[in-house]
N, C-alpha and C positions, 0 to 999 in steps of 0.2 A: 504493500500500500504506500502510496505517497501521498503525505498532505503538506498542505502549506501553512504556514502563518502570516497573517498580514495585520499591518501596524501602522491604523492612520494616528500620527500626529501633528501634521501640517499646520494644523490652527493650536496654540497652546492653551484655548480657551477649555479644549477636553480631548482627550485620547482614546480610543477606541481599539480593542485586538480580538481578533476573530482568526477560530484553528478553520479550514477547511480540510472535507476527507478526500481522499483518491477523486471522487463524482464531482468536487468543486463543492459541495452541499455545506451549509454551516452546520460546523458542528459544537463550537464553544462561542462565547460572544461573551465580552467585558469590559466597562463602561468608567468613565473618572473622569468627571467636571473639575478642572482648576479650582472654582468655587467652594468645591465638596469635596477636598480630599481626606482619605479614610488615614486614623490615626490606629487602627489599630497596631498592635507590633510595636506602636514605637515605647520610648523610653523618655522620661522626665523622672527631673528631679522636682519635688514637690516637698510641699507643709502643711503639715496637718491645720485644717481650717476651723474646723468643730469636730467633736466626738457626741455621739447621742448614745447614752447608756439602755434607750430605749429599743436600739434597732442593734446593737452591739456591734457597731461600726462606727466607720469615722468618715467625715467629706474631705479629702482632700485639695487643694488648690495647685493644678498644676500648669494653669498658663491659659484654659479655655474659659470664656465665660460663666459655662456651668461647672461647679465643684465633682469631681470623680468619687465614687462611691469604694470603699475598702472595706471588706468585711471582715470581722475578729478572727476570722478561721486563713483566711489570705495574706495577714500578715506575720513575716519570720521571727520565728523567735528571738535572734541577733536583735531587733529593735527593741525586744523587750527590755522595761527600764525597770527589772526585777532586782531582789538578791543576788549574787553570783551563783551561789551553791543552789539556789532553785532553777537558775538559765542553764548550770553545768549539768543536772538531773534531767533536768528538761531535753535538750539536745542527746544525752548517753538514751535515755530509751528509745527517743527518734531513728538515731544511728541504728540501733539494736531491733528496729520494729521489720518485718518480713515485706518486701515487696515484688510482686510479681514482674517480669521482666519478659516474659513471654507475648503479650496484647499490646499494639503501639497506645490503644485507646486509656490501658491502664498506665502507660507510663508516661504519657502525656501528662497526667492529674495525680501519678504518683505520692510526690511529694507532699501535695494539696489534700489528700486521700490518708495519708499519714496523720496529720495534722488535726484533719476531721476525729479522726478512729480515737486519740488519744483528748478530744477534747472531753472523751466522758472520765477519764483520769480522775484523782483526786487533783491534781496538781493544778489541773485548768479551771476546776470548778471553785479552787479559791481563788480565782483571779478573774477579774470582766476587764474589758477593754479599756475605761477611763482610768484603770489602775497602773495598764502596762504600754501606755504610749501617752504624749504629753502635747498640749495645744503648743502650735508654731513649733513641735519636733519636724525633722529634712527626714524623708524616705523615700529611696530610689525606688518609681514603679513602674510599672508596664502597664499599657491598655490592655484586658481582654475581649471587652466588648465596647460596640460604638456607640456613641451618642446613638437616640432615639427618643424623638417626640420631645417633652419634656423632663427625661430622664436625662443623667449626665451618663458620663463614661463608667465603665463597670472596670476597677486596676485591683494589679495584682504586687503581690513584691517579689513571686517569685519569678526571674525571669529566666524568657526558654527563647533562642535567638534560630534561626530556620534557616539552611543552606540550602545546595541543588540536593545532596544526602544524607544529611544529617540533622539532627536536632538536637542543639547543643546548652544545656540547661546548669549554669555554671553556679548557682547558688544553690545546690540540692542539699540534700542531709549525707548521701552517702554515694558510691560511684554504682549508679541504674543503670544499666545496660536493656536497651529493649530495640526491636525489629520487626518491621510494621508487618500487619497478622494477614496480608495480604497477600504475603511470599507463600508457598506453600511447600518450596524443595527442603526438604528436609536438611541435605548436605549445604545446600547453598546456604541453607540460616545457620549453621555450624562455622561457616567460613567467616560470614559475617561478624558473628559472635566474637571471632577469633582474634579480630580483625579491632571489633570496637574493646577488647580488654584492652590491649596493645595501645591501643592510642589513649585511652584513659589512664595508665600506669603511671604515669607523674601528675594526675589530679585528683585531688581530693576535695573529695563534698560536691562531684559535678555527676550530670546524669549527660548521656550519649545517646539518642536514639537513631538507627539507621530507616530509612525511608524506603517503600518499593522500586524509587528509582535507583538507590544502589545494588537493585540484585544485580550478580552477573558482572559489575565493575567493577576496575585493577584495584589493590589495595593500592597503587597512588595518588587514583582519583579523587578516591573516600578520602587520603590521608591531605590533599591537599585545601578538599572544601574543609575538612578538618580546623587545619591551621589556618584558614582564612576565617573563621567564625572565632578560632581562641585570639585574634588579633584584632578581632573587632571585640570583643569584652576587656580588654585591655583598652583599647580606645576609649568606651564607655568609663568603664575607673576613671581614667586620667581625667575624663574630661566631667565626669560629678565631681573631682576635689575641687577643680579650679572654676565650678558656674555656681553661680546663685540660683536659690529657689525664689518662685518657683523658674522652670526653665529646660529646653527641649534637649535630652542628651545623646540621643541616637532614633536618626526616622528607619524607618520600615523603607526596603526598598517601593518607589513605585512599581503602577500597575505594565511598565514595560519590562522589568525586571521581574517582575513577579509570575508574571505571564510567559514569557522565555522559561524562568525555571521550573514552572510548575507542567508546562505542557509542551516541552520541545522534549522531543524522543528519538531513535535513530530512524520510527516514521516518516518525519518531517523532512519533505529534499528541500524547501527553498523558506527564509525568511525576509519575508518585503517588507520596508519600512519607508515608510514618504516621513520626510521632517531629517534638517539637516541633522538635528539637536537631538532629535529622538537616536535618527541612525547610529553616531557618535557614543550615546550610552550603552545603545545594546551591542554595538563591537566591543568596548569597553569590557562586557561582562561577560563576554563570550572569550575573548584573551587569557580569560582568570580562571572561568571555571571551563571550556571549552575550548580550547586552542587549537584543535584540530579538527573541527567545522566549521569554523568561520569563513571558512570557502562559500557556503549556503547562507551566507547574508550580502542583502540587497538591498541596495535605495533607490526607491521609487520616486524619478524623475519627470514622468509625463505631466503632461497638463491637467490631464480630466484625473479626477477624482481615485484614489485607487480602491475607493469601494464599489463608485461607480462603474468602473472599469469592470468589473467581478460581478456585476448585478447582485453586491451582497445589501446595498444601501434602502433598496427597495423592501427587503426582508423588513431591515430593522426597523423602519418607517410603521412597521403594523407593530411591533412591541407598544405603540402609544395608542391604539384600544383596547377595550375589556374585551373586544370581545373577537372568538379564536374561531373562522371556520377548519370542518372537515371537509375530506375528497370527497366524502358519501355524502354529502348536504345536512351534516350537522352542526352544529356549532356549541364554544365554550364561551361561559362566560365568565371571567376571571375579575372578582371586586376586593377591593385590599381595605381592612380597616385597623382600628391600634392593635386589638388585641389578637386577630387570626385574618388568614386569606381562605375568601370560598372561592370554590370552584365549581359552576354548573352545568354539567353536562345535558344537552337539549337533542334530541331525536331531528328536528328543523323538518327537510324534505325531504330526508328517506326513508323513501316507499320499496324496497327491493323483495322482503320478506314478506311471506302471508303470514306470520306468526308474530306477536307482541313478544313474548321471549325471544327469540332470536332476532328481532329486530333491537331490542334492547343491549341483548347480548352480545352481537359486531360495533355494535355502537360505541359501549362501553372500551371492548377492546380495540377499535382507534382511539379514543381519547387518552387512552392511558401512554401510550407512547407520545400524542403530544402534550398531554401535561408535563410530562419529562422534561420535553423539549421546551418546552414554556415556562416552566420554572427555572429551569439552568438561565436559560438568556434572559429571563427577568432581573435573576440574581432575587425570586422568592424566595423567602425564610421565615420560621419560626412555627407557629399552630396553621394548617393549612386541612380545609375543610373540603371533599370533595364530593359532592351531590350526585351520584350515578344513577341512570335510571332506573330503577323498580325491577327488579328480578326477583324470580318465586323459587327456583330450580336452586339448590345450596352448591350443584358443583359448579356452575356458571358464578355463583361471587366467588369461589375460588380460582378459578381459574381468570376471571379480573386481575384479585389480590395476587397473584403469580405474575401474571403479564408486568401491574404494574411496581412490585419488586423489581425483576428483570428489566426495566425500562432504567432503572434509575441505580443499578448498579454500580456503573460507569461511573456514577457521580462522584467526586473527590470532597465533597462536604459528607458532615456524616447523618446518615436520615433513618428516622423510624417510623415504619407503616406498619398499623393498626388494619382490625379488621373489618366487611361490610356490616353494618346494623342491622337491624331488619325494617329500617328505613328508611336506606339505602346511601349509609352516610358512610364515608371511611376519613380517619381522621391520619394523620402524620405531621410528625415534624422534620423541619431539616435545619440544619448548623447554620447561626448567620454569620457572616465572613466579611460584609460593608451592607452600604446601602444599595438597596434595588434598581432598576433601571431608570424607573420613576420614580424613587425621592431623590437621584443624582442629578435629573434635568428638567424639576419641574417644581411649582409652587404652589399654596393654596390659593384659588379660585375668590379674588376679592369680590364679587356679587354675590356668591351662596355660601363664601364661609368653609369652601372645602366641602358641604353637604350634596351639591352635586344637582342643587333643585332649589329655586326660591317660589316664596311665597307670592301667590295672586294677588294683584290690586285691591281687589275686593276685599280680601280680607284683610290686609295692611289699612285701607280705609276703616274698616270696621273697627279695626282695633286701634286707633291713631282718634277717632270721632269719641271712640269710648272714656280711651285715658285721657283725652283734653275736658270731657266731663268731671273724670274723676277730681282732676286737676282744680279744676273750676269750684266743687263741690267744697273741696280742703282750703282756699287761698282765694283770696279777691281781688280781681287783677283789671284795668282797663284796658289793656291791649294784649292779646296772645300773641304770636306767632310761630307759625309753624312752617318748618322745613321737611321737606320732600323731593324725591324724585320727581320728576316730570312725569311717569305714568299718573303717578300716583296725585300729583296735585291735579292733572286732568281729570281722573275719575273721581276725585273731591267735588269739582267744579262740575262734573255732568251729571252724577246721580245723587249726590249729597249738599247740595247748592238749599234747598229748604233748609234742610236741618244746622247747616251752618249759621244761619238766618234766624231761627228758630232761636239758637245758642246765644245768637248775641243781642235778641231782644229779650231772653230769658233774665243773662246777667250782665244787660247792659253795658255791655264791652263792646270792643273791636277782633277782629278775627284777621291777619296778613294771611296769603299762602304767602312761601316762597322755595323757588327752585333750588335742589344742592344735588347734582350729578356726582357731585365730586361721593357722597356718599351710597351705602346702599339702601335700594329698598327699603328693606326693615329695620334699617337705623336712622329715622326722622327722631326730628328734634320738636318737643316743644318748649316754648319758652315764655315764659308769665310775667308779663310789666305792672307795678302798682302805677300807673303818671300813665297820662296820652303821649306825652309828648318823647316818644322814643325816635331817635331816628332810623330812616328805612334802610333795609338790608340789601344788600345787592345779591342778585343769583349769581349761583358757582355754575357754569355751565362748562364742558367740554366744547372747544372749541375747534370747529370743522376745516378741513384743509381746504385750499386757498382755490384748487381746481375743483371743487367738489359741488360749491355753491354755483360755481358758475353752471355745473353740467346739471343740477339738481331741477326736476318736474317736479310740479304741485298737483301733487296728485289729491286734493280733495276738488267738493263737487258742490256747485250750487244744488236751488232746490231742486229743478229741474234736469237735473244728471247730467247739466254738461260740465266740463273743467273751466276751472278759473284760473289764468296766469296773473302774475302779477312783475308783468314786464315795462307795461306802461307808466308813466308819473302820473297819469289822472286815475289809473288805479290806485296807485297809492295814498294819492291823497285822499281820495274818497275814505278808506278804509282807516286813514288816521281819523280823520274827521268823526269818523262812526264811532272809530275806541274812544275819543275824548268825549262826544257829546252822550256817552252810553256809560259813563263810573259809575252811576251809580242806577239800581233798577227802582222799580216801582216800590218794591218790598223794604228799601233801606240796603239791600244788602250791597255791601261796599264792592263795587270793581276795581281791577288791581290796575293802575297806569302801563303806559307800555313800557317805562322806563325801567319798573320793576322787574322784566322779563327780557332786560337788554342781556347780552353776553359780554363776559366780563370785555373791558376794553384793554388793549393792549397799543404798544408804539406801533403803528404803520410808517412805511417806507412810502416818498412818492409816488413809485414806482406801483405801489399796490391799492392804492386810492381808488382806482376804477375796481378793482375787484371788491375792495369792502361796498362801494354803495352798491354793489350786486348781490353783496352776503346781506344787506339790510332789505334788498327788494325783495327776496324768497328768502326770508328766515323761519324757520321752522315753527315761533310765535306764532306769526300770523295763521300761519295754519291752522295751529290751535286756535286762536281764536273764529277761523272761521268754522270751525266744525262746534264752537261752542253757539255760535248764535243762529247756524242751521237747526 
């Protein structure tokens, strides 16, 4: 098989890497906004901020905004600001306690797992957290998990540093040796083995894990990614004595570097990379850890796009809807919220089967390979909910629950699938490793709040008429004013035009609308004057572009259904004439001036003079007003 790698980073605004298989087919895709780069991995030196005896942790301050979260069981003994003879007990049975070395899974969390086991001791349970670490104490920490939502970072003190084969854990209790459970050669994990005693033999207190990509490689490979990870903790030392907290003491390689290591293989015949700057690091890294394929890297010189080029750009293009068709005419719909992502699996328009089980049952088993596929290139994580359709027959949800195991093998994050309910629910989780595809290059939606749906005029009137009663009822005021949208003060004015009237010959006051685009919907304002004499507010409006008014039709209608332009100056003026001699009705109820409903003014260029008194003949006002007094 030969695949490729390709590596747009031409614009440094965000980087993009995509493995393709032998077919050209995407088959990894991974994402990294400048704006949003992931800190996991890295390293700070940090001070403790607060301690809560209630949570049995502490917040850390290590340079972000939000405080990092350290829990009592994540931080090393070494900090503790105990006794001696209780830190020297402490550490002898740590040393002393059994750890498995055989699961990379367990000796990833080894150390962390120790720690746990011994916190039912006596020794731990005479101590809580505010006794054994100290406000404004310096402790070296790692991210393990990223920011999310309004959570901070989740840090660790134990730190575990990641080559192309090793995983190199230099703060442990004792020398761990482990071999990812991946391998399955018997001899080969014997060599392995042999291989990481040997190189840990002049370290003490460090753990060693070899990774599936060193099966089968020279011991000078291993020994060399080796020494390049003991050279970078040595760099970290030197450079915590000499920085102040808080403060950044080693990043995490980027997603070009990360990417290279994690998924170049002796598959891979060619690596293209567009960007001077990009090209320049991944030689760099390939020098060090790879010196003898750096023949198979390339910089991507053309003009057109090198995703374009690949027809990969159009793929990625549909990662930005919910919603996922099938070849057979079904489709998913994928909705992400804080606490889990659903996933809906929909029958749509395939009709192929006479039977509802078996139509159910092909169904199912397409969606399960592209959920796979949809999660990987999402970069989904965490509780993920997946809705399948309704099956009766028990070996068909197995044979699901099979396919979508197998689907998601491959995966280098680690995931656990649960089984079908008998309401046709399967639940799993998988490892989060950054953010998704969509919280790297997108924001909340400022009209609905992120909710995805605003509320109708109608009912923002309703309830806007409501609390200015309320308002009324509590406080005495001679003038109101209220701010709105423009829908929304138009449907004020067309179907609640009495009831304002009503209002203010009720409690004798005055009523303003006034326009604020600038806000949404559902955040008008009211505001309550004791005095008449307030002065008037001007509308916030968005302001239209300069070609737009000129090309813009009026599309409302006299009585008689035909169109009225208002291109003429005896149109206009008639129609000033009408707003002025028309403030106020028969009813009292006060008309708003036209001034009220100008667009904010801004400095014009002489040059654009003839365009503004074009934006003043067809402004969008007028309109309104003429569909209010049709």
């Amino acid at each position: 098989m030969s695949k490729k790698i390709l590596i747009d980073a031409f614009y440094p605004e965000e980087t993009k890497f995509v493995l393709l298989d032998d077919k050209g087919k995407l088959e990894e895709f991974f994402y990294q906004n400048s704006r949003k780069k992931l800190i996991k991995g890295n390293i700070y030196l940090g001070k403790v901020n607060r301690i809560e005896p209630s949570l049995q942790a502490a917040f850390i301050d290590y340079g972000s905004d939000r405080k990092g979260f350290l829990s009592f069981e994540m931080i090393h003994p070494k900090y503790y600001q105990i006794p001696v003879a209780d830190k020297e007990q402490l550490l002898n049975k740590i040393k002393d306690a059994e750890v498995a070395d055989d699961d990379i899974s367990q000796s990833f969390e080894s150390s962390n797992k120790t720690v746990k086991n011994l916190f039912n001791n006596e020794l731990y349970n005479s101590y809580k957290i505010q006794e054994v670490i100290k406000k404004d104490q310096i402790i070296l920490v790692q991210v393990e998990k990223e920011e999310r939502g309004n959570k901070g970072a989740f840090l660790t003190t134990y730190i575990s540093l990641s080559g192309r084969y090793c995983v190199f854990s230099p703060n442990s209790f004792k020398n761990n040796l482990g071999i990812s459970r991946k391998l399955d050669d018997t001899e080969e994990r014997e060599r392995l083995k042999s291989i990481s005693e040997e190189l840990l033999e002049n370290h003490t207190e460090s753990s060693l894990i070899l990774r599936t990509a060193s099966a089968y490689r020279t011991k000078a490979e291993i020994k060399r990614d080796f020494q390049y990870l003991n050279r970078t903790w040595e760099k970290i030392k030197s450079s915590a004595v000499s920085s102040y907290a808080p403060s950044l003491v080693y990043e995490e390689g980027d997603l070009l570097i990360n990417g290279v290591k994690e998924h170049y293989t002796s598959e891979v015949e060619k690596i293209i990379v567009s960007g001077s700057d990009a090209y320049e690091k991944v030689k760099e890294f390939l020098n060090i850890f790879i010196p003898r394929n750096t023949q198979k890297l390339e910089e991507y010189t053309s003009a057109s796009p090198i995703l374009y080029e690949h027809n990969i750009e159009e793929q990625l293009h549909e990662l930005y809807s919910n919603t996922v068709k099938l070849k057979s005419g079904g489709y998913l719909v994928i909705n992400t919220t804080e606490a889990l992502i659903s996933i809906d699996v929909n029958s749509g328009t395939y009709t192929e089967e006479y039977s509802i089980e078996n139509t159910a049952l092909n169904i199912n088993l397409e969606a399960t390979l592209e959920i796979a596929k949809q999660v990987k290139f999402r970069g989904l994580s965490g509780l993920i909910v997946i809705d399948f359709i309704d099956m009766l027959d028990l070996q068909n949800k197995k044979l699901v629950e099979r396919q979508l195991k197998k689907a998601f093998w491959q995966d280098k994050v680690k995931v656990q699938i649960g089984r079908i309910s008998e309401f046709g629910l399967l639940e799993m989780s998988r490892q989060r490793i950054g953010r998704s595809f969509i919280e790297a290059n997108s924001k909340v939606c400022p009209t609905c709040s992120g909710k995805g749906k605003v509320t109708m005029n109608s009912a923002i009137a309703t309830l806007l008429i409501g609390k200015l009663k309320f308002l009324l009822c509590k406080k005495k005021a001679q003038v109101a004013n209220v701010m709105a949208t423009t829908d929304v003060i138009v449907y004020l004015m067309n179907h609640f035009k009495s009831e304002l009237s009503a209002i203010e010959k009720a409690y004798d006051m005055q009523i303003n609308l006034h326009i604020d685009d600038i806000i949404s919907a559902e955040d008008y304002k009211i505001v309550l004057h004791k005095f008449s004499n307030v002065p008037a507010l001007k509308n916030r409006r968005y302001v239209m572009p300069e070609n737009f008014a000129a090309n813009e039709q009026d599309d409302t209608k006299s009585e008689n259904g035909n169109e009225m332009h208002l291109n003429t100056s005896e149109d206009k003026g008639a129609l000033e004439n009408k707003i002025k001699n028309n403030t106020e009705n028969k009813r009292g109820f006060k008309r708003y001036n036209k001034e009220n409903f100008n667009r904010r003014k801004k400095p014009v260029s002489k040059m654009h003079e003839d365009n503004k008194q074009v934006k003043k003949d067809i402004s969008i006002l007028k309109k309104m007003w003429l569909k209010i007094k049709s």
